[in-house]
PyMOL Python script that loads the backbone (N, CA, C, O; Angstrom):
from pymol import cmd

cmd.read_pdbstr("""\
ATOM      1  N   UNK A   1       0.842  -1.154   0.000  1.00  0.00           N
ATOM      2  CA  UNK A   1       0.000   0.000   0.000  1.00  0.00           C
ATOM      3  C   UNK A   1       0.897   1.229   0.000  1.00  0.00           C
ATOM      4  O   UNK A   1       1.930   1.254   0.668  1.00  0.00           O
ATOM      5  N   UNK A   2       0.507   2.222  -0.734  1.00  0.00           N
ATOM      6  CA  UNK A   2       1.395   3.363  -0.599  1.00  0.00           C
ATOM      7  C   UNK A   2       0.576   4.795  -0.208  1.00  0.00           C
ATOM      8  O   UNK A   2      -0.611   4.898  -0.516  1.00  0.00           O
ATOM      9  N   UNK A   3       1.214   5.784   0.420  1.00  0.00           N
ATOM     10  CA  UNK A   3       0.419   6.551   1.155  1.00  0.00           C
ATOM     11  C   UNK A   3       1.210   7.958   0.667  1.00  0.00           C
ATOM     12  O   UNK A   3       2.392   7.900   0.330  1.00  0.00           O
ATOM     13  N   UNK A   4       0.818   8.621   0.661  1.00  0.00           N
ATOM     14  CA  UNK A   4       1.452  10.002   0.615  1.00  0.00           C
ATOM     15  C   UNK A   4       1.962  10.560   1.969  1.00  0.00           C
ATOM     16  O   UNK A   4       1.364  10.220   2.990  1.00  0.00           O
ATOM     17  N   UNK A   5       3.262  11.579   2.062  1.00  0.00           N
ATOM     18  CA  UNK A   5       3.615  11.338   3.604  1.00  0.00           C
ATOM     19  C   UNK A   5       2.366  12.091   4.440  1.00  0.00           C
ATOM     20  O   UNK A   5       2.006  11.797   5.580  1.00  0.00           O
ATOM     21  N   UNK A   6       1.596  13.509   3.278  1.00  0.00           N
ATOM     22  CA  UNK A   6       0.239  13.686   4.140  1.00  0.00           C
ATOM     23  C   UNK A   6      -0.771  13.357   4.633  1.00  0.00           C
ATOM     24  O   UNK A   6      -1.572  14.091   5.212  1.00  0.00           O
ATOM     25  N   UNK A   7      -0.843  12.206   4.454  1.00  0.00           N
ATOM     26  CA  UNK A   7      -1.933  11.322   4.438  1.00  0.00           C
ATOM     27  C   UNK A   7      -0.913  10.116   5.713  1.00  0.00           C
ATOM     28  O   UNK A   7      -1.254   9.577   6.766  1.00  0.00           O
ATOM     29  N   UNK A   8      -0.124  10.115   5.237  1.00  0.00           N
ATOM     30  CA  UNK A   8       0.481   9.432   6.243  1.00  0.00           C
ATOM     31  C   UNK A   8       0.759  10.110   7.950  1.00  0.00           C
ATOM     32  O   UNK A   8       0.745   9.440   8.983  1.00  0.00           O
ATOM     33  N   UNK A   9       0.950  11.289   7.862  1.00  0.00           N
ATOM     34  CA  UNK A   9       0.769  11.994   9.125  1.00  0.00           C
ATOM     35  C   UNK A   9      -0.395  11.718   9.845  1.00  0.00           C
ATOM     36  O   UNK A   9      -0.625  11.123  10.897  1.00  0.00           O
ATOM     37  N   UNK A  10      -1.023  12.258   9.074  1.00  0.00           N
ATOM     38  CA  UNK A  10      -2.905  12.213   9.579  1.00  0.00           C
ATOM     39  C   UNK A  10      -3.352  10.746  10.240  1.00  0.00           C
ATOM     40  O   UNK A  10      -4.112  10.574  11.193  1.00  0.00           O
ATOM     41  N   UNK A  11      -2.723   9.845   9.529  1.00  0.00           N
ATOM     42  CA  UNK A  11      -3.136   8.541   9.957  1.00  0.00           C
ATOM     43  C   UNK A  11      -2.112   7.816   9.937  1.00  0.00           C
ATOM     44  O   UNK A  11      -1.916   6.972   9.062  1.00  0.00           O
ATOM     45  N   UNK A  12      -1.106   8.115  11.168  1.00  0.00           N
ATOM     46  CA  UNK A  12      -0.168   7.176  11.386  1.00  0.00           C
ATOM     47  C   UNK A  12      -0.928   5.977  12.143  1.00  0.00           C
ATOM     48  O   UNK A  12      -0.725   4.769  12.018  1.00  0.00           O
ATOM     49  N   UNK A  13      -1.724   6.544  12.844  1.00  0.00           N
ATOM     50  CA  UNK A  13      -2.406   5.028  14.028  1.00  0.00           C
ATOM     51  C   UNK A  13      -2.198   3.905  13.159  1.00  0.00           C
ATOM     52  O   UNK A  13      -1.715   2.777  13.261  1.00  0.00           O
ATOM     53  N   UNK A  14      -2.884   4.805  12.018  1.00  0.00           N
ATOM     54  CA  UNK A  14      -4.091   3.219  11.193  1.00  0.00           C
ATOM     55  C   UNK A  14      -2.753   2.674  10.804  1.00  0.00           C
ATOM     56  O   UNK A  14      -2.580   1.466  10.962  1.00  0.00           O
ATOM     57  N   UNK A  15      -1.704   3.464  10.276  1.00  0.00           N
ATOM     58  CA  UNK A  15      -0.934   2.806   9.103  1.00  0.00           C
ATOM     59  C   UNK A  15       0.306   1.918  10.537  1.00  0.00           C
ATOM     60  O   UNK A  15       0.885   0.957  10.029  1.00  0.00           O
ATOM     61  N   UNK A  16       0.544   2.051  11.468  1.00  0.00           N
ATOM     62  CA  UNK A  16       1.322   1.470  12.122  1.00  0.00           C
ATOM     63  C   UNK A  16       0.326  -0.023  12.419  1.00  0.00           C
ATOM     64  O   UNK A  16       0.842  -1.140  12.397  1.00  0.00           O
ATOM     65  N   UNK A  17      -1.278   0.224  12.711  1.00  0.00           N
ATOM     66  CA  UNK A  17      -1.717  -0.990  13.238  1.00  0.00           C
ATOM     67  C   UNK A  17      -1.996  -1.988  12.352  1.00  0.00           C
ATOM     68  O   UNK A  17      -2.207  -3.183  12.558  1.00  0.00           O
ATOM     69  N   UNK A  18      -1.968  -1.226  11.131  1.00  0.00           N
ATOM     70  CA  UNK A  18      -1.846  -2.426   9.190  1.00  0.00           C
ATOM     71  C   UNK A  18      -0.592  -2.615   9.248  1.00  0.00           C
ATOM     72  O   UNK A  18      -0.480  -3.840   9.212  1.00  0.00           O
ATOM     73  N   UNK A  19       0.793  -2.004   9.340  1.00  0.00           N
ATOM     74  CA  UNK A  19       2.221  -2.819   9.896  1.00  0.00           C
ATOM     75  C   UNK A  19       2.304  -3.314  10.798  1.00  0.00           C
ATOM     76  O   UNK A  19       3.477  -3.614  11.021  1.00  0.00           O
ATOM     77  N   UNK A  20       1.571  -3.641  11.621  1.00  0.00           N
ATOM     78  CA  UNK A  20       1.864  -4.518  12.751  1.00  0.00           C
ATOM     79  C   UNK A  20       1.241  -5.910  12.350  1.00  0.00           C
ATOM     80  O   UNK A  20       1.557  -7.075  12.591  1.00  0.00           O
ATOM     81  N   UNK A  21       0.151  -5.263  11.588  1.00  0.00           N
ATOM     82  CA  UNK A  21      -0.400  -7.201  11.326  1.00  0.00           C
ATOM     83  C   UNK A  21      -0.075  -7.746   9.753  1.00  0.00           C
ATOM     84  O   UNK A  21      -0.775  -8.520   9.099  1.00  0.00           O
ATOM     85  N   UNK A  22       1.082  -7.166   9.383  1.00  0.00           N
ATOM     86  CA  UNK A  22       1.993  -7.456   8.304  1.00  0.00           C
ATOM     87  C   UNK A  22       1.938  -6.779   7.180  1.00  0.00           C
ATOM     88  O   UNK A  22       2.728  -7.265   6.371  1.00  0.00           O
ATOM     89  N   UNK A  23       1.206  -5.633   6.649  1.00  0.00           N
ATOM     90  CA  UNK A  23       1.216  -4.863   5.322  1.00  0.00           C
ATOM     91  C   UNK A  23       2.188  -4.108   5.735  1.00  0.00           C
ATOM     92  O   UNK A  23       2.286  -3.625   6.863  1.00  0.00           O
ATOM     93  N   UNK A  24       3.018  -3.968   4.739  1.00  0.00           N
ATOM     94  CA  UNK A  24       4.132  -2.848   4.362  1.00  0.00           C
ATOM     95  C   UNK A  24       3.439  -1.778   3.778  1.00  0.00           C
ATOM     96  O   UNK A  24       2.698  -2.104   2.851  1.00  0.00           O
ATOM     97  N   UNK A  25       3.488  -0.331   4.135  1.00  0.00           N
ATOM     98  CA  UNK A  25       3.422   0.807   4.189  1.00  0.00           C
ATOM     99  C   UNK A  25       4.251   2.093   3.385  1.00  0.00           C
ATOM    100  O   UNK A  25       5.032   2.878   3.923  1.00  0.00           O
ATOM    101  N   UNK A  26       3.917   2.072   2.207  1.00  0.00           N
ATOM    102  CA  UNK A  26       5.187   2.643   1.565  1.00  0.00           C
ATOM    103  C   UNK A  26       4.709   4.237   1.604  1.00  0.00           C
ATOM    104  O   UNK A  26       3.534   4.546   1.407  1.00  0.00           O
ATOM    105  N   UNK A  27       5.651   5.121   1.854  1.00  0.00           N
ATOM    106  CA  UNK A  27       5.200   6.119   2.272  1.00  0.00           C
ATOM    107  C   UNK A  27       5.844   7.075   1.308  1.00  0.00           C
ATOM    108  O   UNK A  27       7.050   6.826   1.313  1.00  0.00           O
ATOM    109  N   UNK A  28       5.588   7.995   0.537  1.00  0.00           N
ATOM    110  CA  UNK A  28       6.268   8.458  -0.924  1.00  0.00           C
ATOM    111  C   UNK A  28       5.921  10.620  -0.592  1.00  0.00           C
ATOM    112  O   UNK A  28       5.124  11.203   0.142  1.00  0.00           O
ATOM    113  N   UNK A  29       6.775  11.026  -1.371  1.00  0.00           N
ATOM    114  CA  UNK A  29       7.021  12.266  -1.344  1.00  0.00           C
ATOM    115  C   UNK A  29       7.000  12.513  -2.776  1.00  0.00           C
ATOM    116  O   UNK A  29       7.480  11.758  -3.622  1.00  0.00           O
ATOM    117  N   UNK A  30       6.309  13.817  -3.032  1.00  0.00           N
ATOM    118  CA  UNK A  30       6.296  13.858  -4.575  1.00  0.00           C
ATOM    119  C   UNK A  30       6.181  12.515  -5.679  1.00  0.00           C
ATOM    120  O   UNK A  30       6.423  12.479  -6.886  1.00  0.00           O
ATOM    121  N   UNK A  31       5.827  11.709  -4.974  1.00  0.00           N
ATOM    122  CA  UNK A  31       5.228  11.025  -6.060  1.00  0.00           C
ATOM    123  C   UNK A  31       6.333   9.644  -5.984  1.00  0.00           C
ATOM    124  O   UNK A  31       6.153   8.559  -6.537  1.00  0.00           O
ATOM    125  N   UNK A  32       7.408  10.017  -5.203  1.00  0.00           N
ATOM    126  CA  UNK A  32       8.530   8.720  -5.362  1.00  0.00           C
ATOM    127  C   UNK A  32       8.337   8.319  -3.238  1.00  0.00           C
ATOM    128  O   UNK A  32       8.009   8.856  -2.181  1.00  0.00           O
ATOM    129  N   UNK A  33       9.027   6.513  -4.047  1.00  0.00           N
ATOM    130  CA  UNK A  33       8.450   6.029  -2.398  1.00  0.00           C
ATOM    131  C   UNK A  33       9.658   6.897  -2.023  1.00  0.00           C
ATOM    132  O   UNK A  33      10.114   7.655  -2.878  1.00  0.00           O
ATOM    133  N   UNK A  34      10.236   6.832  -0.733  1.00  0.00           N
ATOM    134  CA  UNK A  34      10.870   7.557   0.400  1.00  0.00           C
ATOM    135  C   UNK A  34      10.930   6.586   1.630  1.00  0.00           C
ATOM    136  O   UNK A  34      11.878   6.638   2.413  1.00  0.00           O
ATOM    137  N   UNK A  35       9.922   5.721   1.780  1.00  0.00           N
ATOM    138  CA  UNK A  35      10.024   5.247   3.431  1.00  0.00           C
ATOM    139  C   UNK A  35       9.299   4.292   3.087  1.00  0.00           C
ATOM    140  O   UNK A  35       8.435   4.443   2.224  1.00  0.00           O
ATOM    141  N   UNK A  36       9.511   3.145   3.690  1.00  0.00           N
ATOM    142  CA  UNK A  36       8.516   1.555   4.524  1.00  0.00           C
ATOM    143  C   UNK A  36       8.154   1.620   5.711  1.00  0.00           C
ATOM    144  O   UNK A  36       9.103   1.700   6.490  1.00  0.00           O
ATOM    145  N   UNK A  37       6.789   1.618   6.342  1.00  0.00           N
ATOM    146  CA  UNK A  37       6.715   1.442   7.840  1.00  0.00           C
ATOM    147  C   UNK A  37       6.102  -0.157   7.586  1.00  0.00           C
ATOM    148  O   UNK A  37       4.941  -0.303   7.206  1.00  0.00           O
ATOM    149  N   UNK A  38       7.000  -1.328   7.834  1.00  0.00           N
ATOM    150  CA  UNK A  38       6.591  -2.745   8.379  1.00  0.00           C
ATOM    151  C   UNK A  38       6.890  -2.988   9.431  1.00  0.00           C
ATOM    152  O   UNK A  38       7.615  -2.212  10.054  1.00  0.00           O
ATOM    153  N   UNK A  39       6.317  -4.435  10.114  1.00  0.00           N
ATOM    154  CA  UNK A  39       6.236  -4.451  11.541  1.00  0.00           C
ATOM    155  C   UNK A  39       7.623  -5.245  11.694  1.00  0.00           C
ATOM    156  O   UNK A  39       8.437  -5.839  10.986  1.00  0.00           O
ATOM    157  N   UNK A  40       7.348  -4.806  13.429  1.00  0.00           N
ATOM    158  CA  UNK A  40       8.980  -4.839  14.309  1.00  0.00           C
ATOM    159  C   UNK A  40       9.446  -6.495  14.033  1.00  0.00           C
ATOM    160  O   UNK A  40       8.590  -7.269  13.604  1.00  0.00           O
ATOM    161  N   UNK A  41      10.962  -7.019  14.326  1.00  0.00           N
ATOM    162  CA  UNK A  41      11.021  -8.424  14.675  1.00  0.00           C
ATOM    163  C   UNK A  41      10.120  -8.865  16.011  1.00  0.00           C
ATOM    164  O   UNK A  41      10.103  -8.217  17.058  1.00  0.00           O
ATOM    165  N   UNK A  42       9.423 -10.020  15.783  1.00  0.00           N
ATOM    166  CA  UNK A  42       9.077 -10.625  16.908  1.00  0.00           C
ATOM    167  C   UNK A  42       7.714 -10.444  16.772  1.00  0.00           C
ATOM    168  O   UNK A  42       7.064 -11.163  17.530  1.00  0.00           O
ATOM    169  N   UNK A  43       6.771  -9.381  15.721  1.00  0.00           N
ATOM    170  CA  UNK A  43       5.624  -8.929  16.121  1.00  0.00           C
ATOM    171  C   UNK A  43       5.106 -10.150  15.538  1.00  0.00           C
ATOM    172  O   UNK A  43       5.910 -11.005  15.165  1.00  0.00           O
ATOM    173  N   UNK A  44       3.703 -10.356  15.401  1.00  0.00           N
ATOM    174  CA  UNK A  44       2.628 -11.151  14.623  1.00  0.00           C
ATOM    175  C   UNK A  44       3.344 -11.379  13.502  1.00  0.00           C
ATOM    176  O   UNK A  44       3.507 -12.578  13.279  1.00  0.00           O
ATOM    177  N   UNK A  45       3.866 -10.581  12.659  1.00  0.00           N
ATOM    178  CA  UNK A  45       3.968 -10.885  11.065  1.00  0.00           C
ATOM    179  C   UNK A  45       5.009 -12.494  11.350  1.00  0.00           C
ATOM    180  O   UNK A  45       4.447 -13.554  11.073  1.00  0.00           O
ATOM    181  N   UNK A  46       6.212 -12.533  11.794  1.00  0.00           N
ATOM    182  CA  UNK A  46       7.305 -13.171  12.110  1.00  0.00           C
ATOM    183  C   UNK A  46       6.205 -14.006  12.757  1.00  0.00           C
ATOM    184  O   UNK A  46       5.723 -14.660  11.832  1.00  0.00           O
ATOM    185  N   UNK A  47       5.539 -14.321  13.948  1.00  0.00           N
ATOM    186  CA  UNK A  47       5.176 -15.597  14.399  1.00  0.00           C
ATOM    187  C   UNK A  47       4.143 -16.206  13.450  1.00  0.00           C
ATOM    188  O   UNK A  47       3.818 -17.392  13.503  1.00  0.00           O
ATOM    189  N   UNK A  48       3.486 -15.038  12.297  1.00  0.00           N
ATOM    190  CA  UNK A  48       2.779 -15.807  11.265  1.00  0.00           C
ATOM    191  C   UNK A  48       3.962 -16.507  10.342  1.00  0.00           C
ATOM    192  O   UNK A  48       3.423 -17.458   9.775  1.00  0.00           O
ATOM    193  N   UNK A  49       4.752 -16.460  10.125  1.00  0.00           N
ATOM    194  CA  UNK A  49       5.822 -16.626   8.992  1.00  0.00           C
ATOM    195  C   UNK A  49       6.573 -18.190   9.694  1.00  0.00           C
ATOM    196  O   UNK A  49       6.831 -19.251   9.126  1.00  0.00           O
ATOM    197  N   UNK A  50       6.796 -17.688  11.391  1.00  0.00           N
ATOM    198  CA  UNK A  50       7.064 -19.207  11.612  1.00  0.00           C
ATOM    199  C   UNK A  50       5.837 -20.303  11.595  1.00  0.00           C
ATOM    200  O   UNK A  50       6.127 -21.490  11.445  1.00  0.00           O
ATOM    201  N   UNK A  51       4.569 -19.930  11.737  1.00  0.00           N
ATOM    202  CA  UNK A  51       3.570 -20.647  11.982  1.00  0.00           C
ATOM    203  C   UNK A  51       3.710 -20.874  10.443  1.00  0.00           C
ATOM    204  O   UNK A  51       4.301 -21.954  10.435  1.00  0.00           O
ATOM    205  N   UNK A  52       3.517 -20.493   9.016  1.00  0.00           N
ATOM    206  CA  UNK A  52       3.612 -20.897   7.450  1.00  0.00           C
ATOM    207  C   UNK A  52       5.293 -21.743   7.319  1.00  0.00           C
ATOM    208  O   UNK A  52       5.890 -22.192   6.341  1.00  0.00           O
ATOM    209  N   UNK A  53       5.544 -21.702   8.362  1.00  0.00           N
ATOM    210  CA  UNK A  53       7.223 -22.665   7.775  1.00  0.00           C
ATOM    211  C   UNK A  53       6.642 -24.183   8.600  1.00  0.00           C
ATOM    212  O   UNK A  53       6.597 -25.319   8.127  1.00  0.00           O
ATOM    213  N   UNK A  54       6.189 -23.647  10.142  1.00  0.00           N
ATOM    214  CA  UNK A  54       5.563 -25.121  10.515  1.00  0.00           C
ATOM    215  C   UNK A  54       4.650 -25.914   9.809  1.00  0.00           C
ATOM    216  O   UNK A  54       4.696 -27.144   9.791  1.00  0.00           O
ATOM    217  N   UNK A  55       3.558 -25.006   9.044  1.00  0.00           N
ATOM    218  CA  UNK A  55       2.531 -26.047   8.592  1.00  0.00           C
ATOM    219  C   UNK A  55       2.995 -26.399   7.115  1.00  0.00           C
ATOM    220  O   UNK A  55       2.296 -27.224   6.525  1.00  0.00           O
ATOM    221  N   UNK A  56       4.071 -25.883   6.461  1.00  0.00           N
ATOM    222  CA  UNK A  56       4.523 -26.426   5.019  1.00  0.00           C
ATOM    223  C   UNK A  56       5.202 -27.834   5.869  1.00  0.00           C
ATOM    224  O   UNK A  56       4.585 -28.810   5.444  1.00  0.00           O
ATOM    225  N   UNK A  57       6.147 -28.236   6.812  1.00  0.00           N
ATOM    226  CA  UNK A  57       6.837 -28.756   6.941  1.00  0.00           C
ATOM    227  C   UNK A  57       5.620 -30.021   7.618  1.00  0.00           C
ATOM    228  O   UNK A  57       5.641 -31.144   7.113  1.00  0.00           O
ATOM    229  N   UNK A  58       4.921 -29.804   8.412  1.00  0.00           N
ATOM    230  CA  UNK A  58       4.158 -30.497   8.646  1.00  0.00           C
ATOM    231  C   UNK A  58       3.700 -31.375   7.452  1.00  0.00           C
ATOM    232  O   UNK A  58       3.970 -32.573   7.373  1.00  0.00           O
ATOM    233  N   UNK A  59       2.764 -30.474   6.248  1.00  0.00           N
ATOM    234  CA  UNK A  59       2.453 -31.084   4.810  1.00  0.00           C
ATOM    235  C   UNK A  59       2.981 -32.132   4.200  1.00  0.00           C
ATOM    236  O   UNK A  59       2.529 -33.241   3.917  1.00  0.00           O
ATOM    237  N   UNK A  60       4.525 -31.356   3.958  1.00  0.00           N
ATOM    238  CA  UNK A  60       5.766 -32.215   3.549  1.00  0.00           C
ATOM    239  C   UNK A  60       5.231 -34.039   4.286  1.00  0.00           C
ATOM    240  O   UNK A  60       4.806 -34.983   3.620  1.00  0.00           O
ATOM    241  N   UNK A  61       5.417 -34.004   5.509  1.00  0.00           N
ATOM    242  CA  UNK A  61       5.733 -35.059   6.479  1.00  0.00           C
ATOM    243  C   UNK A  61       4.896 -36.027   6.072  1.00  0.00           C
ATOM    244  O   UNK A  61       5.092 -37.198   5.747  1.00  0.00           O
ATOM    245  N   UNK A  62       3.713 -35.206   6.154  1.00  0.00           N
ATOM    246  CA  UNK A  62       2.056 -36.152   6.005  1.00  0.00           C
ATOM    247  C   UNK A  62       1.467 -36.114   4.774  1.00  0.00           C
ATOM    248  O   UNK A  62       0.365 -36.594   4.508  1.00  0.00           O
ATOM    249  N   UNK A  63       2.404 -35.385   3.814  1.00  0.00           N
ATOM    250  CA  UNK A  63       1.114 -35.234   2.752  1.00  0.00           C
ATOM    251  C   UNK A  63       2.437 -36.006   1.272  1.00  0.00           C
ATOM    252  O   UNK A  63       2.329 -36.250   0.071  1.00  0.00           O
ATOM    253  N   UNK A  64       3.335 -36.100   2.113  1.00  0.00           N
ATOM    254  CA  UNK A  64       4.415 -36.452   0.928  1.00  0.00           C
ATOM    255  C   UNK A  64       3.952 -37.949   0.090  1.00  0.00           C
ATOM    256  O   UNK A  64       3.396 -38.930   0.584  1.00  0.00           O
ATOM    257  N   UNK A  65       4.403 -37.729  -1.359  1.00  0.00           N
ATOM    258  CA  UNK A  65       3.950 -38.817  -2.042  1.00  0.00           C
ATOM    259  C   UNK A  65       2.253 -39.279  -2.260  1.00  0.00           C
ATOM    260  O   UNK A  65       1.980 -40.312  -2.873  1.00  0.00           O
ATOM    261  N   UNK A  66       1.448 -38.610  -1.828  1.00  0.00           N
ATOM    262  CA  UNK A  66       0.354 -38.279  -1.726  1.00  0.00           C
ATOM    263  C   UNK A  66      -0.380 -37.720  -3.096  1.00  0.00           C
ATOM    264  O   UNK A  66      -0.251 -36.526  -3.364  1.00  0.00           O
ATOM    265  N   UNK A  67      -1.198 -38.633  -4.019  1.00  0.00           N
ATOM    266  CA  UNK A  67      -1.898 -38.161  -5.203  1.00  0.00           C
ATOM    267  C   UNK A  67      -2.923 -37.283  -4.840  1.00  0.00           C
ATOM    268  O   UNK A  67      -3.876 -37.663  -4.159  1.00  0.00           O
ATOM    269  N   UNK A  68      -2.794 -36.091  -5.259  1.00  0.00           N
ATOM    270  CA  UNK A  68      -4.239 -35.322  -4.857  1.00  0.00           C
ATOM    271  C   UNK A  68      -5.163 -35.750  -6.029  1.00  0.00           C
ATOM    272  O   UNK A  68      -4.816 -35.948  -7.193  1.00  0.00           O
ATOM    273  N   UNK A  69      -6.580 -35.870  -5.422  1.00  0.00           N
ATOM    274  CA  UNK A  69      -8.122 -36.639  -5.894  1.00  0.00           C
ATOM    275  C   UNK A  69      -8.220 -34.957  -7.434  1.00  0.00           C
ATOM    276  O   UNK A  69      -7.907 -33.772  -7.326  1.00  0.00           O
ATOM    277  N   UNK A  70      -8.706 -35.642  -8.448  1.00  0.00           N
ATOM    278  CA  UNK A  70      -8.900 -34.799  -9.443  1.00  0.00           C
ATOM    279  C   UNK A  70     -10.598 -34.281  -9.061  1.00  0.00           C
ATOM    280  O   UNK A  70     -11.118 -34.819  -8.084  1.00  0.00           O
ATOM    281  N   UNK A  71     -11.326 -33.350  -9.774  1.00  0.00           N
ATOM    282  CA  UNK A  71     -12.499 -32.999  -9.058  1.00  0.00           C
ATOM    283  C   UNK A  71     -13.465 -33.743  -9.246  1.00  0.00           C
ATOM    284  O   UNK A  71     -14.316 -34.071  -8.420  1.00  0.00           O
ATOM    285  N   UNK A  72     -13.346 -34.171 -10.793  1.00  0.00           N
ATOM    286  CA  UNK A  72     -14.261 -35.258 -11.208  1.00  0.00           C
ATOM    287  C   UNK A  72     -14.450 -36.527  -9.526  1.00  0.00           C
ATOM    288  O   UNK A  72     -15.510 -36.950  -9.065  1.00  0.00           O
ATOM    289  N   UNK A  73     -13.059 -36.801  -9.020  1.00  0.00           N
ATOM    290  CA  UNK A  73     -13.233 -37.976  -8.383  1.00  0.00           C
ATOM    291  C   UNK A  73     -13.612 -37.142  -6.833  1.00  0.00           C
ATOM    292  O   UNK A  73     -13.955 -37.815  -5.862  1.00  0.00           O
ATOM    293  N   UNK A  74     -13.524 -35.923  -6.767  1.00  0.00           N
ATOM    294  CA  UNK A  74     -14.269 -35.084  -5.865  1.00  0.00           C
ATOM    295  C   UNK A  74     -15.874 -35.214  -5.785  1.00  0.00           C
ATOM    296  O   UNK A  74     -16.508 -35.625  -4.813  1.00  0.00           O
ATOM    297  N   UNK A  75     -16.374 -34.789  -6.979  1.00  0.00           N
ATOM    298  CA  UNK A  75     -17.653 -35.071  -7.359  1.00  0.00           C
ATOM    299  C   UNK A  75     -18.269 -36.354  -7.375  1.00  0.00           C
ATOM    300  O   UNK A  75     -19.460 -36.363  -7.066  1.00  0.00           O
ATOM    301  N   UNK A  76     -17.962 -36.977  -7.542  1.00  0.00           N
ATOM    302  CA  UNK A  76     -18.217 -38.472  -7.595  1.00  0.00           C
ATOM    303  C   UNK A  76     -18.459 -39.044  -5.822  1.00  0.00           C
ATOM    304  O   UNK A  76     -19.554 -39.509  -5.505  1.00  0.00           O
ATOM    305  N   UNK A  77     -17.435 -38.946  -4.894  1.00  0.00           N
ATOM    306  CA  UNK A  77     -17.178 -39.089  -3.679  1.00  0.00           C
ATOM    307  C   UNK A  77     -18.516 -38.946  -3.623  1.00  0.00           C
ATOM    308  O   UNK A  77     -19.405 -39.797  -3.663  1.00  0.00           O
ATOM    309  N   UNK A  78     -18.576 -37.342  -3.493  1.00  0.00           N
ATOM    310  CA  UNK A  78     -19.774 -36.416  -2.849  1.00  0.00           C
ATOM    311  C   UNK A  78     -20.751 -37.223  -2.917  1.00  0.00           C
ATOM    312  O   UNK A  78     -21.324 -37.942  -2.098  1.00  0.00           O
ATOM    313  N   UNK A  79     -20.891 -36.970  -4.216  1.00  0.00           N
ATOM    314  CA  UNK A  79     -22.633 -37.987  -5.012  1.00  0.00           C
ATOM    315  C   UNK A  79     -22.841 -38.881  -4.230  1.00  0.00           C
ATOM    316  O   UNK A  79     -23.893 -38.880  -3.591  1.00  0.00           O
ATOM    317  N   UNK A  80     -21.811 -39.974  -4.053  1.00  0.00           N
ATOM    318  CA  UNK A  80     -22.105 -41.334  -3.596  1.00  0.00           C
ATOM    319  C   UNK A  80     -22.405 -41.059  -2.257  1.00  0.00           C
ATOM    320  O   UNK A  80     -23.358 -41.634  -1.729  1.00  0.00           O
ATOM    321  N   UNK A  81     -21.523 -40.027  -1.459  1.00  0.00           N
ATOM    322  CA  UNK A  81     -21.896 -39.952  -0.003  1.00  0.00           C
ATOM    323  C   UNK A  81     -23.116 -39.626   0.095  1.00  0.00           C
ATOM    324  O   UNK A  81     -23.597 -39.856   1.205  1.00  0.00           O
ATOM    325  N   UNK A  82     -24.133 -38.950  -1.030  1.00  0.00           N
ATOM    326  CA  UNK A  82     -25.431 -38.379  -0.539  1.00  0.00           C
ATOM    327  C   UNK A  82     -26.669 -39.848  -0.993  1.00  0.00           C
ATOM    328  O   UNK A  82     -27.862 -39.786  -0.696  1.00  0.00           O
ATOM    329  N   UNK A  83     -26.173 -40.792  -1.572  1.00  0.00           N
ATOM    330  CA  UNK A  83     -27.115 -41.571  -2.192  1.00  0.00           C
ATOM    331  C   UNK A  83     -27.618 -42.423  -0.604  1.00  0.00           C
ATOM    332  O   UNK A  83     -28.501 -43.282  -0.617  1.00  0.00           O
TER     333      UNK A  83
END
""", "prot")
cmd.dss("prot")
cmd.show_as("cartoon", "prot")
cmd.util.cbc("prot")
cmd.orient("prot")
């Protein structure tokens, strides 16, 4: 998202509490960026980022070698489960 720095004054709250829950904040002067406000180490963004490294690795573990069902055989499932 990019903000003008006047617009960025006016509403630093908002734009620090959208960097805190991970949007980068590009903050521009005459028309060119100038500044990023993203959130600190340690905040939410980082424990979301380790929580997306746990559940890929998890996947990996349990889902490895694993044919995913085409939709046709999605559809089909379904059907039969409702007969």
């Amino acid at each position: 998202m990019i903000r003008t720095l006047r617009e960025s004054k006016a509403k630093l709250s908002e734009l620090v509490e959208l960097a805190s829950r991970g949007e980068d904040v590009l903050i521009s002067v005459r028309g060119k960026v100038k500044a990023r406000l993203t959130s600190a180490p340690g905040s939410p963004r980082s424990s979301e980022a380790a929580w997306a490294l746990e559940l890929r690795a998890l996947q990996r573990a349990h889902g490895a070698g694993r044919r995913r069902a085409s939709i046709e055989q999605i559809l089909t499932e379904t059907r039969e489960d409702r007969s």
